[in-house]
Every structure is written in structure tokens, then in C-alpha cells.
TORKEBA-725800 format. One record per residue (C-alpha): x, z, y; residue number from 1; residue in one letter. Coordinates in steps of 0.02 Angstrom, whole numbers. Layout:
! residues N
<r><px>X</px><pz>Z</pz><py>Y</py><pos>NUM</pos><code>a</code></r>
...
***
This chain:
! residues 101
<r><px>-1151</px><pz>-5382</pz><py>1668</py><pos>1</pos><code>x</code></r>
<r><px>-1112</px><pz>-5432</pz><py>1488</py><pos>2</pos><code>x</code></r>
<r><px>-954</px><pz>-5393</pz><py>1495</py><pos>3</pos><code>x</code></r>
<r><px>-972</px><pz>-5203</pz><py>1579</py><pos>4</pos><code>x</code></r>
<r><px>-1098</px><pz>-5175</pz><py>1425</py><pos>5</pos><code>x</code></r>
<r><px>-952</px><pz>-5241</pz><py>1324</py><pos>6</pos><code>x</code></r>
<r><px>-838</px><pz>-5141</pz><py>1379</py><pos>7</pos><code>x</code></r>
<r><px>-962</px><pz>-4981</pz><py>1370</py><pos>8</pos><code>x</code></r>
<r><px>-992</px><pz>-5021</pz><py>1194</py><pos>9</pos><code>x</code></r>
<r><px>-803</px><pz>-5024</pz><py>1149</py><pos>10</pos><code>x</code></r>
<r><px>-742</px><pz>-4874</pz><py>1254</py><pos>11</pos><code>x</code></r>
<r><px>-893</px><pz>-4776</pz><py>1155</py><pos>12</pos><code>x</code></r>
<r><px>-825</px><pz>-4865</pz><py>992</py><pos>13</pos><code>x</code></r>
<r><px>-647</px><pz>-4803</pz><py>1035</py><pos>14</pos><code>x</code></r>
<r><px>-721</px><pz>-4606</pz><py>1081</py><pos>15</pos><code>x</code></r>
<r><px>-817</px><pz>-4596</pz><py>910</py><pos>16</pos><code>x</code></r>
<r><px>-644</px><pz>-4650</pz><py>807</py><pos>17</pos><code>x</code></r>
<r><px>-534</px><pz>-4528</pz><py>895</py><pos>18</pos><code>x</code></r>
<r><px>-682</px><pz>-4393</pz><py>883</py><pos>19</pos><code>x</code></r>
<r><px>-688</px><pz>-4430</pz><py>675</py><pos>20</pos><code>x</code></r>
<r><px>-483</px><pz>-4422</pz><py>656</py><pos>21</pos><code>x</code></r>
<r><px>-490</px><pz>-4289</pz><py>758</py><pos>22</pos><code>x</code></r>
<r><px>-611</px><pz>-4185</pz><py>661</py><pos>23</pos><code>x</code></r>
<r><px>-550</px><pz>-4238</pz><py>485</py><pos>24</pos><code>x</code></r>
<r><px>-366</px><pz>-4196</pz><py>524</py><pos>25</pos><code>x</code></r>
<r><px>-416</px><pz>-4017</pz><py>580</py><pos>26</pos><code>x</code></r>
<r><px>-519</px><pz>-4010</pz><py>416</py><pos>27</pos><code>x</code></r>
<r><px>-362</px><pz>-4056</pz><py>315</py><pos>28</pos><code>x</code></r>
<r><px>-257</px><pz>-3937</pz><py>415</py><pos>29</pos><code>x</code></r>
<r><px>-377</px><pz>-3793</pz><py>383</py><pos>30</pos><code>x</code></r>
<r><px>-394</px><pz>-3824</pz><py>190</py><pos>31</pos><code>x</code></r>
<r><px>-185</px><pz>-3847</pz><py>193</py><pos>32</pos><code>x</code></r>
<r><px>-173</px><pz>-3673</pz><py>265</py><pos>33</pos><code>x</code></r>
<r><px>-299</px><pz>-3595</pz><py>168</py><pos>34</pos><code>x</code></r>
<r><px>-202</px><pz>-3649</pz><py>-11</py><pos>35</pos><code>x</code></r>
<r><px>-52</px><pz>-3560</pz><py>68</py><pos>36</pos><code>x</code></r>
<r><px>-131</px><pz>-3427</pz><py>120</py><pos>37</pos><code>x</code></r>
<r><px>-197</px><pz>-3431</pz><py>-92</py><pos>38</pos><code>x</code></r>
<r><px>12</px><pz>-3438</pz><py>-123</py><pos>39</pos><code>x</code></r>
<r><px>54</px><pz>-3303</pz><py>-24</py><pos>40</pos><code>x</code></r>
<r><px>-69</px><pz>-3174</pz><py>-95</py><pos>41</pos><code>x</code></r>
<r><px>-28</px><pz>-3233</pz><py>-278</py><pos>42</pos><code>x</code></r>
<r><px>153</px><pz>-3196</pz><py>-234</py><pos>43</pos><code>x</code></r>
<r><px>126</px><pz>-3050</pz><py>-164</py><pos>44</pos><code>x</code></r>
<r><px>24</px><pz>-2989</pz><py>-326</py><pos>45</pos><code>x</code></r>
<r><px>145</px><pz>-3048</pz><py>-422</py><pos>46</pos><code>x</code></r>
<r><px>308</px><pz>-2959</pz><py>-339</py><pos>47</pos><code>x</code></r>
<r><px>200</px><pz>-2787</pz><py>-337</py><pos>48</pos><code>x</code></r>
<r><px>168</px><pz>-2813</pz><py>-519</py><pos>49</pos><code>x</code></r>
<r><px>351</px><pz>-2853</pz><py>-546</py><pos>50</pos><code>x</code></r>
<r><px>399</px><pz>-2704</pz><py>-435</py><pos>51</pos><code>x</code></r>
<r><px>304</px><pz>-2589</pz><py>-554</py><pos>52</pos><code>x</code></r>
<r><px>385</px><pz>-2663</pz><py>-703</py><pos>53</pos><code>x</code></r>
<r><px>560</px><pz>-2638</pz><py>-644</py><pos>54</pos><code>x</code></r>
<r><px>516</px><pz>-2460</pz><py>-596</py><pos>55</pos><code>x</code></r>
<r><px>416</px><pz>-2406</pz><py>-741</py><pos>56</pos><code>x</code></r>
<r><px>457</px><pz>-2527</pz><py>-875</py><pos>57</pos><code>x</code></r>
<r><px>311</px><pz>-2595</pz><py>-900</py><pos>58</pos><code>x</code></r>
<r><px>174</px><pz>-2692</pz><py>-796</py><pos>59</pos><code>x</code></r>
<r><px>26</px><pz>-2625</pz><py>-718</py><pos>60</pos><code>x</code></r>
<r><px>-115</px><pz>-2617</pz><py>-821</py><pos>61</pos><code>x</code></r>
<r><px>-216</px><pz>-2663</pz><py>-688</py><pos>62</pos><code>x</code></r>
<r><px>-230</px><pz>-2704</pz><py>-505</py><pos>63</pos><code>x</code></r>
<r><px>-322</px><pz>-2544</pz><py>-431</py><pos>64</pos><code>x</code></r>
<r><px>-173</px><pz>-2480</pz><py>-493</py><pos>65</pos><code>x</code></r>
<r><px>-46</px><pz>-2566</pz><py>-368</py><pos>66</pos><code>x</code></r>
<r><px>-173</px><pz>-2507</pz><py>-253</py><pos>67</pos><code>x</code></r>
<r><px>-144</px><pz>-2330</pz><py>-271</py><pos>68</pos><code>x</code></r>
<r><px>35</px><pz>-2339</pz><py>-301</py><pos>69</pos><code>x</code></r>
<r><px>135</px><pz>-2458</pz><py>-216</py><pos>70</pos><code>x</code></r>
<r><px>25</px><pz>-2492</pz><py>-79</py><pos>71</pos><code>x</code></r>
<r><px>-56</px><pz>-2666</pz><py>-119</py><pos>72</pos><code>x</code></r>
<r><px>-184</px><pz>-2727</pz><py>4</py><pos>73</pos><code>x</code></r>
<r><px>-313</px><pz>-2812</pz><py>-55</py><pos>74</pos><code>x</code></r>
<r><px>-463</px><pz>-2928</pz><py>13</py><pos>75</pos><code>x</code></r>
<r><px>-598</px><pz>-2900</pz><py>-115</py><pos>76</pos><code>x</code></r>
<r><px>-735</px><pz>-2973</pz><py>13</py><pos>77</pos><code>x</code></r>
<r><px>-640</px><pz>-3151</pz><py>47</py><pos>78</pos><code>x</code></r>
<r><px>-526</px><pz>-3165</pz><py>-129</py><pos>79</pos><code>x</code></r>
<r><px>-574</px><pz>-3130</pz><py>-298</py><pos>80</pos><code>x</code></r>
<r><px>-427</px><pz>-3082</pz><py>-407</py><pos>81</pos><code>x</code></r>
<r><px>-374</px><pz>-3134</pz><py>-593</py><pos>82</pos><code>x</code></r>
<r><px>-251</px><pz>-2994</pz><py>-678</py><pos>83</pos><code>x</code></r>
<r><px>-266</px><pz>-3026</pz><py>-850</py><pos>84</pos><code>x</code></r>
<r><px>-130</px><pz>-2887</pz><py>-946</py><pos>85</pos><code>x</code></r>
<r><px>-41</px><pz>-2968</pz><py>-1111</py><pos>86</pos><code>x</code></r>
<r><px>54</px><pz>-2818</pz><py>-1148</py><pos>87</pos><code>x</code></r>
<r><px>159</px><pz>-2700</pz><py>-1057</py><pos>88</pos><code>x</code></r>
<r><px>312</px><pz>-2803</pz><py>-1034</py><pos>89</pos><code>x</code></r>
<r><px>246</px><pz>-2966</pz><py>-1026</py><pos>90</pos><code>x</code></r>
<r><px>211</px><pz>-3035</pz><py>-853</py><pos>91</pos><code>x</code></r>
<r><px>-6</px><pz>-3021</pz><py>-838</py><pos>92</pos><code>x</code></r>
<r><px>-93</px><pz>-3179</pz><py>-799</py><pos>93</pos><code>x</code></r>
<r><px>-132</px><pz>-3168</pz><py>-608</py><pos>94</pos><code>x</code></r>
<r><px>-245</px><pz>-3267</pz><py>-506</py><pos>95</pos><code>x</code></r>
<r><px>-313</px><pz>-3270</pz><py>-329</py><pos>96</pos><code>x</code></r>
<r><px>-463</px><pz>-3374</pz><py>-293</py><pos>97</pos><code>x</code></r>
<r><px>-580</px><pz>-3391</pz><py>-133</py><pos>98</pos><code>x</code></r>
<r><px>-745</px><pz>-3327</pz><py>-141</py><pos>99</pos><code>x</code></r>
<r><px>-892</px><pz>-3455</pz><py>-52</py><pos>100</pos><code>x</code></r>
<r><px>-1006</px><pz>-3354</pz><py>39</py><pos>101</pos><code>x</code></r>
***
């Protein structure tokens, strides 16, 4: 009897550890692809900015403008955006950050 309680007690044990690793490597997964996701909209600032520049010789001054002429997308409700202009042909400061609802 002791040792079917036992072996309860360790097969529970064994559930909870895989149920923790479980749950904390999705949880690292899910913040991994959420900074790339953060790369991939930076970049994609970025080349639209550069785009602009190399078409009009000089950068954007600022992002509403990509908008409206080249077509940027951008998610104003998940992301807020950093596009700080230095001057027309230096490359603007640009930032993408999650908003925490």
C-alpha cells in the first residue's frame, strides 16, 4: 500500500515538472518570436525610410509620410513607433516598441 502511494506521489511529481518545462519553454519561445517580430518591423521602417532617401534625396520627415507614399503598413494599436528626423540626409533615429495593453 505504501509503495502504490509512493509511486502516486512520484508519477504526480514527474507530471508537475514536465507541466512547468513545458509551460516555461513556450513562454520563452513566445517572447523569442515576439523580439523578431520587433526586428522585422524596425527593418522594414528602416528600408522604407532608406527607399525615400534614395529616391528623393533626403529622408522622410516623418512616418505618416511612408504611409502615404510608399505604402508602409503600420500597427499603431500593437507597436508604438520612434522616428526621430536629424536632418534630411542623415538616417532618423527609428524605434519600434510593444505597447502593454
Amino acid at each position: 500500500m505504501k509503495t502504490e502511494k509512493a509511486g502516486i506521489g512520484i508519477s504526480l511529481l514527474i507530471i508537475l515538472v514536465v507541466t512547468v518545462t513545458l509551460f516555461s519553454s513556450i513562454h520563452r519561445d513566445l517572447n523569442q518570436a515576439g523580439e523578431e517580430s520587433l526586428h522585422h518591423i524596425t527593418e522594414a521602417v528602416k528600408r522604407a525610410a532608406v527607399q525615400c532617401y534614395a529616391l528623393e534625396g533626403s529622408y522622410p520627415p516623418d512616418l505618416e509620410y511612408l504611409e502615404e507614399h510608399y505604402g508602409l503598413v503600420l500597427n499603431r494599436d500593437a507597436y508604438f513607433y520612434h522616428y526621430e528626423i536629424i536632418g534630411s540626409n542623415i538616417m532618423p533615429q527609428i524605434g519600434v516598441y510593444r505597447r502593454w495593453n
